[in-house]
LOLO-943573 format. One record per atom (N, C-alpha, C): residue number from 1; x negated, y, z; atom name. Coordinates in pm, whole numbers. Each point is the difference from the previous one (the first is absolute). Layout:
REM LOLO-943573
+------+--------+--------+--------+------+
! resi !     c1 !     c2 !     c3 ! name !
+------+--------+--------+--------+------+
!  NUM !      X !      Y !      Z !   CA !
...
+------+--------+--------+--------+------+
***
This chain:
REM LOLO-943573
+------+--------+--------+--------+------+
! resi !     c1 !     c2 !     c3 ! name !
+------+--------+--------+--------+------+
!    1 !  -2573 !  -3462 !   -651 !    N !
!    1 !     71 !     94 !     85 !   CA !
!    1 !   -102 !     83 !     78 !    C !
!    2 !     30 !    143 !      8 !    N !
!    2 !   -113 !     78 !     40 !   CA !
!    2 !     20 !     -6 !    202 !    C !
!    3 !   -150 !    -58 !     92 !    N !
!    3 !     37 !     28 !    135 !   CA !
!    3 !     43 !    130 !     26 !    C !
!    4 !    -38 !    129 !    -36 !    N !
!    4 !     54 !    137 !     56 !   CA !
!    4 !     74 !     52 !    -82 !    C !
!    5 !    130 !      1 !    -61 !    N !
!    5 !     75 !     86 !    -84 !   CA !
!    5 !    -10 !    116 !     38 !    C !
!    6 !    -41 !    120 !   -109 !    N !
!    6 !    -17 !     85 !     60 !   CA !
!    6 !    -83 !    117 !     43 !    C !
!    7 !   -131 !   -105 !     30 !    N !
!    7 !   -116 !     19 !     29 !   CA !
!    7 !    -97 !     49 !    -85 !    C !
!    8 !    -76 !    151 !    -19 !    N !
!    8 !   -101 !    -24 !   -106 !   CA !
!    8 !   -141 !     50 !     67 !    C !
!    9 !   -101 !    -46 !    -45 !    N !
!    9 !   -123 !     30 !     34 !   CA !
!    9 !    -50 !    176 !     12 !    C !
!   10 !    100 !     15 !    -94 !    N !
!   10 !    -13 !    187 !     16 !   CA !
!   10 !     11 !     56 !     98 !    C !
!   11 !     98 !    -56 !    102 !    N !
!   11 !     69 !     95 !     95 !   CA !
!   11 !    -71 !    -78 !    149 !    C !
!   12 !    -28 !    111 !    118 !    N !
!   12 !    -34 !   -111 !    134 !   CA !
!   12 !    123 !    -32 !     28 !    C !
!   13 !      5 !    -84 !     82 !    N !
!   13 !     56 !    -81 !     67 !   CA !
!   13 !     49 !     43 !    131 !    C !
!   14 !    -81 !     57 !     31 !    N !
!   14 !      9 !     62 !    157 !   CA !
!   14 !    -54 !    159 !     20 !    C !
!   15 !     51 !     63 !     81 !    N !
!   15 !    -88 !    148 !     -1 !   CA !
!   15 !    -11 !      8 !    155 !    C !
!   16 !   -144 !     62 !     21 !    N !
!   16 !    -59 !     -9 !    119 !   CA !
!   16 !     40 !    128 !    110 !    C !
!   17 !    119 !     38 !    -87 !    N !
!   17 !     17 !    195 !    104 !   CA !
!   17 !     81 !    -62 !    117 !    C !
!   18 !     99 !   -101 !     -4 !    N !
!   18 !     50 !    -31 !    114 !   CA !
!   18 !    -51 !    -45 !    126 !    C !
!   19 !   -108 !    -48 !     20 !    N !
!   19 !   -131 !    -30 !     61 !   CA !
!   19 !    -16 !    137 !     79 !    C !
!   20 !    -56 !    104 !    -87 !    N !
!   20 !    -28 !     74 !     44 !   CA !
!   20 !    110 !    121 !     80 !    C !
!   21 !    148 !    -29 !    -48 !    N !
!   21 !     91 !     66 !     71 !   CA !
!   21 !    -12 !    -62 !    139 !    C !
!   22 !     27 !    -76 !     -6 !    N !
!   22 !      5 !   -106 !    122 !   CA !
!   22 !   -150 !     46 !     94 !    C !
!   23 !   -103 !     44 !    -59 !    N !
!   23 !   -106 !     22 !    111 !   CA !
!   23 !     15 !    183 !     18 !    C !
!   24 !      8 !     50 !    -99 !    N !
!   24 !     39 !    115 !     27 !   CA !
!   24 !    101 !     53 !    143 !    C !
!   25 !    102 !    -99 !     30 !    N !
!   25 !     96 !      7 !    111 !   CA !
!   25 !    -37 !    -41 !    100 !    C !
!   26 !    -85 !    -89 !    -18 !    N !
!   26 !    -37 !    -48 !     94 !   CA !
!   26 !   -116 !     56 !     79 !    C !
!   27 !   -119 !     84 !    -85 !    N !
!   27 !   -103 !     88 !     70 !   CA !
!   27 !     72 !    167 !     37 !    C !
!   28 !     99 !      8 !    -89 !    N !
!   28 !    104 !    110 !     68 !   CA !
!   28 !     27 !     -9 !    159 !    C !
!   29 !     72 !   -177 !     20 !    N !
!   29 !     89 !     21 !    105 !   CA !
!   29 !   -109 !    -29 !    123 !    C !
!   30 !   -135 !    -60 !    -69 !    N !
!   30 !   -152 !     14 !    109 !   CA !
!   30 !    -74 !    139 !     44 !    C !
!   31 !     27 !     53 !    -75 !    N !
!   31 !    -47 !    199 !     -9 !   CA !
!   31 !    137 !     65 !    158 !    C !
!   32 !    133 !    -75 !    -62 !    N !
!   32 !     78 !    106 !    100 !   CA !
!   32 !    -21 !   -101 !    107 !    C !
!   33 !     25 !   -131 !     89 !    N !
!   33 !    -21 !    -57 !    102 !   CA !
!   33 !   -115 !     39 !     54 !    C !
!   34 !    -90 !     12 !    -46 !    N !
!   34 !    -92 !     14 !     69 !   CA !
!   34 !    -53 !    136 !    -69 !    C !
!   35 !      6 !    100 !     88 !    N !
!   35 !    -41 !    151 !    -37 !   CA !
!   35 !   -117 !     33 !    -67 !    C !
!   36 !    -11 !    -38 !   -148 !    N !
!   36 !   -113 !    -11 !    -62 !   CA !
!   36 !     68 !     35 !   -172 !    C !
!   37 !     54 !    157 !      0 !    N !
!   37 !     46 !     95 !    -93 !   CA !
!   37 !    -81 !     -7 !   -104 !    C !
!   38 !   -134 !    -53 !     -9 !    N !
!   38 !    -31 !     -2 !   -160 !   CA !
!   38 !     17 !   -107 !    -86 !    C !
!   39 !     23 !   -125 !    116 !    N !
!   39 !     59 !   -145 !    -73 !   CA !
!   39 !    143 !      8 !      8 !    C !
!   40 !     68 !     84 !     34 !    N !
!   40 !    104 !      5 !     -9 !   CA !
!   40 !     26 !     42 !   -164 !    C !
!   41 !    -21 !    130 !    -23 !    N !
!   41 !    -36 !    108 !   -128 !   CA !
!   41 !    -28 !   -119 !   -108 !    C !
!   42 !   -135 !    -67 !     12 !    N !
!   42 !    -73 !    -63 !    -86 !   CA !
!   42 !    102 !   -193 !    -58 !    C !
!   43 !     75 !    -16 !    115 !    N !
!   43 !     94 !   -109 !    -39 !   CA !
!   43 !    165 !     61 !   -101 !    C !
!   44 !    -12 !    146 !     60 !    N !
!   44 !    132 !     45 !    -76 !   CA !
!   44 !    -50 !     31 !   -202 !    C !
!   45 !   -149 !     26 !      9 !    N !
!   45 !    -49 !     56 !   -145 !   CA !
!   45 !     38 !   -132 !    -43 !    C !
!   46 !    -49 !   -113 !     53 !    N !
!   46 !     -5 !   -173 !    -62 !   CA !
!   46 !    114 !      3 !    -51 !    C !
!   47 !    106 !      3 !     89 !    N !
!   47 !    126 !    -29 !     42 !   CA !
!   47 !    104 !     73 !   -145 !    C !
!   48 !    -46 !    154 !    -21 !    N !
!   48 !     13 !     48 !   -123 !   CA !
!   48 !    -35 !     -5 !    -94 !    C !
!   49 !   -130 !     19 !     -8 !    N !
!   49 !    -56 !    -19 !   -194 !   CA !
!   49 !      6 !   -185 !     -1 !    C !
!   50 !     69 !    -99 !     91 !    N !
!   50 !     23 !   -117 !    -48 !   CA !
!   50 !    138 !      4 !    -64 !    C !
!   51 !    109 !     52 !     65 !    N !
!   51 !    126 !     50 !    -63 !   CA !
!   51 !    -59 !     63 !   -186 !    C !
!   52 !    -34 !    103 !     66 !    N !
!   52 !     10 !     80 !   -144 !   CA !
!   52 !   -121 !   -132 !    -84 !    C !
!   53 !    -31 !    -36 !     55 !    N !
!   53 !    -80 !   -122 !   -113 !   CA !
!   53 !     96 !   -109 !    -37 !    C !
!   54 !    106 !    -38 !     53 !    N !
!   54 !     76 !    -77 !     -5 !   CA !
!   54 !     79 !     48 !   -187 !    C !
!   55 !     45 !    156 !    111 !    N !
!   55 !    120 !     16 !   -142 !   CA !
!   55 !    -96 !     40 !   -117 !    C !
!   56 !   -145 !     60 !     11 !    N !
!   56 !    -45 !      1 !   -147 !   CA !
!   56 !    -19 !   -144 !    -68 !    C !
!   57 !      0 !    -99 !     96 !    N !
!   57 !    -32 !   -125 !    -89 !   CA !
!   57 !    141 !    -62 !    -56 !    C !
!   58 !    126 !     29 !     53 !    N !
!   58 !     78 !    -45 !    -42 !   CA !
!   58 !     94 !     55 !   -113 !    C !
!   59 !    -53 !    140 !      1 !    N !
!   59 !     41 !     73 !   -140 !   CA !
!   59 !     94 !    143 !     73 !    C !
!   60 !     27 !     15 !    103 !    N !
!   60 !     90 !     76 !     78 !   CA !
!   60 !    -67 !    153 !    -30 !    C !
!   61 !   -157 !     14 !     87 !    N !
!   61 !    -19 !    119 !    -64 !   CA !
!   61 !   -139 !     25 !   -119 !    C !
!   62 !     55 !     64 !   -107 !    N !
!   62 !   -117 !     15 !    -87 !   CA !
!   62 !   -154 !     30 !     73 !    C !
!   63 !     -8 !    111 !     51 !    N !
!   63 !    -91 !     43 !     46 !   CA !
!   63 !    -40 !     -1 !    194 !    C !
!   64 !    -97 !   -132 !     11 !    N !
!   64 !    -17 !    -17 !    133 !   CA !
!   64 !     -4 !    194 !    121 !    C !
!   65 !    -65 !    101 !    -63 !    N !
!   65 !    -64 !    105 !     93 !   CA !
!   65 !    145 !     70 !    -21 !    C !
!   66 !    134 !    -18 !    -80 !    N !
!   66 !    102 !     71 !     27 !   CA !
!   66 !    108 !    -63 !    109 !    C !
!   67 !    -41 !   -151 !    -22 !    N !
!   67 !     77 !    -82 !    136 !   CA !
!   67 !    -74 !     51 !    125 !    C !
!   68 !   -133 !      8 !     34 !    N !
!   68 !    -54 !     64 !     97 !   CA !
!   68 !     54 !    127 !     89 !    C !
!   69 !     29 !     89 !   -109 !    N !
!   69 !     65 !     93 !     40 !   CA !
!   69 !    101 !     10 !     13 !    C !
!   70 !     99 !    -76 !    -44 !    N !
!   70 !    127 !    -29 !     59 !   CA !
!   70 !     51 !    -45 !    163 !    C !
!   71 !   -114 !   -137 !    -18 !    N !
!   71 !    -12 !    -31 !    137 !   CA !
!   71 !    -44 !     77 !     83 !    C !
!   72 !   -109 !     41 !    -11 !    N !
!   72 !    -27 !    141 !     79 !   CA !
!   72 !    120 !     43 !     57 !    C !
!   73 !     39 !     87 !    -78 !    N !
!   73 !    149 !     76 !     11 !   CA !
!   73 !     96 !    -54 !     91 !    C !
!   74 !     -3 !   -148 !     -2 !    N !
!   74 !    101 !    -97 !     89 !   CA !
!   74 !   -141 !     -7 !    118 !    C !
!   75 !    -36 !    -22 !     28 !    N !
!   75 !    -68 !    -20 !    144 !   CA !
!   75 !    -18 !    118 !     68 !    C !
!   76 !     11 !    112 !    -88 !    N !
!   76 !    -22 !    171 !     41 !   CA !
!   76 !    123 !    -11 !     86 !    C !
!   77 !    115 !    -35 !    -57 !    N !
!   77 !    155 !     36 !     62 !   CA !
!   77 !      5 !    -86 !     92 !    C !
!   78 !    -26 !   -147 !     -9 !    N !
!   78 !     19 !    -49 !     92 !   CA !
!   78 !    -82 !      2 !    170 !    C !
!   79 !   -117 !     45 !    -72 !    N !
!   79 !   -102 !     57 !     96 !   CA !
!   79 !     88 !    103 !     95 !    C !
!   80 !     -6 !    112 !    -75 !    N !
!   80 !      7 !    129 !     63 !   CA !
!   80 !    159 !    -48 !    107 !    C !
!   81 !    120 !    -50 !    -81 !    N !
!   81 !     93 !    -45 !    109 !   CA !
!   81 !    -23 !    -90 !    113 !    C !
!   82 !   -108 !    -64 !      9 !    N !
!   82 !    -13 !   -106 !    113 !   CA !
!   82 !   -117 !     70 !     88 !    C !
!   83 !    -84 !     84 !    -73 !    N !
!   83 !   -105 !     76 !     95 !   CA !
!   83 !    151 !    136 !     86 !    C !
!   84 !     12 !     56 !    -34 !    N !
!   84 !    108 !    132 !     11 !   CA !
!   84 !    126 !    -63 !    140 !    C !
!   85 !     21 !   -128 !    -77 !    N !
!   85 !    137 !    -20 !    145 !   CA !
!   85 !      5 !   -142 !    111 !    C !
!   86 !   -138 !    -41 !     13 !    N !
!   86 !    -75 !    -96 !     48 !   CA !
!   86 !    -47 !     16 !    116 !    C !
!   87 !    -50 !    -50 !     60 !    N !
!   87 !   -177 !     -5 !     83 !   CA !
!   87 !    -50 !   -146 !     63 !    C !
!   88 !    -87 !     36 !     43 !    N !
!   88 !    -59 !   -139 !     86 !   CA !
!   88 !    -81 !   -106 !   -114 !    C !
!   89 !     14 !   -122 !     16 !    N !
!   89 !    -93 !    -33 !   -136 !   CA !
!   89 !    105 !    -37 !   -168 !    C !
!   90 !    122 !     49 !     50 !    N !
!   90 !     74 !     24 !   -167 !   CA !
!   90 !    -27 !    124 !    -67 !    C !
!   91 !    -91 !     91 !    111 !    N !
!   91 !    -36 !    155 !    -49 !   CA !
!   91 !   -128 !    -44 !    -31 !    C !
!   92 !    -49 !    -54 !     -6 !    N !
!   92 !   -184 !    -48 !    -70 !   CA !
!   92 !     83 !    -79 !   -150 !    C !
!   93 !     95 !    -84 !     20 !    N !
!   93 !      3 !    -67 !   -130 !   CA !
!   93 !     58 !    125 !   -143 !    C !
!   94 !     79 !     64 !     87 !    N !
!   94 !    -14 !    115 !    -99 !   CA !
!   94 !    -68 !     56 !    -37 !    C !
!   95 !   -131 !     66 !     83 !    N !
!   95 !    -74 !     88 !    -42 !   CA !
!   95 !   -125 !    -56 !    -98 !    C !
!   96 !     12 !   -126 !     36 !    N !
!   96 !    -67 !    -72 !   -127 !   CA !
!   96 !     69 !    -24 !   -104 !    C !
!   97 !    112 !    -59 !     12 !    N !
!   97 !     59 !      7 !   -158 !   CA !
!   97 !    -31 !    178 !    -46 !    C !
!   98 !    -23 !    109 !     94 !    N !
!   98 !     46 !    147 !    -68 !   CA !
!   98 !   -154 !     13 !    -66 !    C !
!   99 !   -101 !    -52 !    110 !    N !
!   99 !   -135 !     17 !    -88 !   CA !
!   99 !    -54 !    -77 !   -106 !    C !
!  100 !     55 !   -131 !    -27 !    N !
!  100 !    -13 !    -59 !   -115 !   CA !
!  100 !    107 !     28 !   -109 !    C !
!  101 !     88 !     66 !     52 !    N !
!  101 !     78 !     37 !   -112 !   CA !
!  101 !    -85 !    112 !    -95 !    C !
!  102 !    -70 !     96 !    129 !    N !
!  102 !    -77 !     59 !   -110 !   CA !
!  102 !   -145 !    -29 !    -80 !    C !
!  103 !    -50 !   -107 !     70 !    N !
!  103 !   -130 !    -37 !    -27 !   CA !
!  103 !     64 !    -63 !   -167 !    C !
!  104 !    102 !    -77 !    -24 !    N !
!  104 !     75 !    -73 !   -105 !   CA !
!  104 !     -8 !    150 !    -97 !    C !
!  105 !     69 !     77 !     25 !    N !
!  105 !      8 !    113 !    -89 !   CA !
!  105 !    -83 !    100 !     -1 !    C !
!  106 !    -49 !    -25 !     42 !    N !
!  106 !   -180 !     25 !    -74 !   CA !
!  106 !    -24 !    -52 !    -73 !    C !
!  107 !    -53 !   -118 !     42 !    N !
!  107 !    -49 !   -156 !    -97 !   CA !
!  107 !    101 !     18 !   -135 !    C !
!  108 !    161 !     40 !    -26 !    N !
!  108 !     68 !    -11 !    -93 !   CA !
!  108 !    -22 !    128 !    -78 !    C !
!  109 !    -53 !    135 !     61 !    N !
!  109 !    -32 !    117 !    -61 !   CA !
!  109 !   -106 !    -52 !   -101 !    C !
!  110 !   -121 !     22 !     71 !    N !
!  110 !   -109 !    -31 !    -17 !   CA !
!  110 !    -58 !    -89 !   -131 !    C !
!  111 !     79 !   -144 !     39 !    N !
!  111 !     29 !    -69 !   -106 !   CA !
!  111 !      2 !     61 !   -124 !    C !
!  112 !    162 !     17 !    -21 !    N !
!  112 !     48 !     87 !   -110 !   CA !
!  112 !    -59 !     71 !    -58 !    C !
!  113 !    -75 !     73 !     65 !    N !
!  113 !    -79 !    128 !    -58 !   CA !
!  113 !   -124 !    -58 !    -66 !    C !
!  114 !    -22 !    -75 !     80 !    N !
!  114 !   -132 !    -51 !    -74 !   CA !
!  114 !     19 !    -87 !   -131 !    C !
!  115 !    104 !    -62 !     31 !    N !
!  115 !     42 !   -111 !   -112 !   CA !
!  115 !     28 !     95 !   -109 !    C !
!  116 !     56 !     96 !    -21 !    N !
!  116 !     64 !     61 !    -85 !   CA !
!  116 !   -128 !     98 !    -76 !    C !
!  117 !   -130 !     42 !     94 !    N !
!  117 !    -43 !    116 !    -97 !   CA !
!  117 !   -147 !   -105 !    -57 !    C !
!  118 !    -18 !   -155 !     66 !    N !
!  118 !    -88 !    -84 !    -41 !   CA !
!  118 !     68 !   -125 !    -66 !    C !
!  119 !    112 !    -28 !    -60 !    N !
!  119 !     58 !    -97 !   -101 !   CA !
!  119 !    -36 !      4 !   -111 !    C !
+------+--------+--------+--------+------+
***
């Protein structure tokens, strides 16, 4: 009788992006408590390309630098509404989601472009 039905040596076992969601939020929510906007920025990039690492590993999106830009797109909107009808320090958590939204879509431009004219 086999101990792991199921189980094959091909596949891991575990994937390490949740780890990193989890610190991603957590150097996010250290950036906005304490007024220090580039660890804020720099926990939301984690916080995203661990997502979009998530769904390229699970088959969701073909191409990691087009999930990028999607997300982008979602932190742009959600940005710009929480910077726009906010203030005080829920107007910093926006304006970082608005600047990593674009730092992300860059990184997802950029990507692309490169991937595509060096494949």
């Amino acid at each position: 009788m086999d101990e792991q039905p199921g189980l094959s040596d091909e596949y891991r076992k575990a994937s390490p992006w949740p780890v990193f969601v989890a610190f991603g939020l957590a150097i996010f929510e250290v950036g906005i408590v304490w007024p220090l906007f580039p660890v804020a920025v720099g926990g939301l990039l984690l916080f995203v390309g661990s997502i979009v690492g998530i769904l390229r590993e699970s088959g969701y999106v073909a191409n990691p630098w087009n999930g990028l830009v999607t997300a982008s797109v979602l932190c742009l909107v959600v940005g710009a509404v929480i910077t726009l009808t906010t203030t005080g320090s829920v107007h910093l958590r926006g304006l970082a989601v608005l600047v990593g939204g674009v730092v992300v879509l860059a990184a997802g431009v950029f990507g692309s472009l490169f991937e595509s004219t060096h494949a």
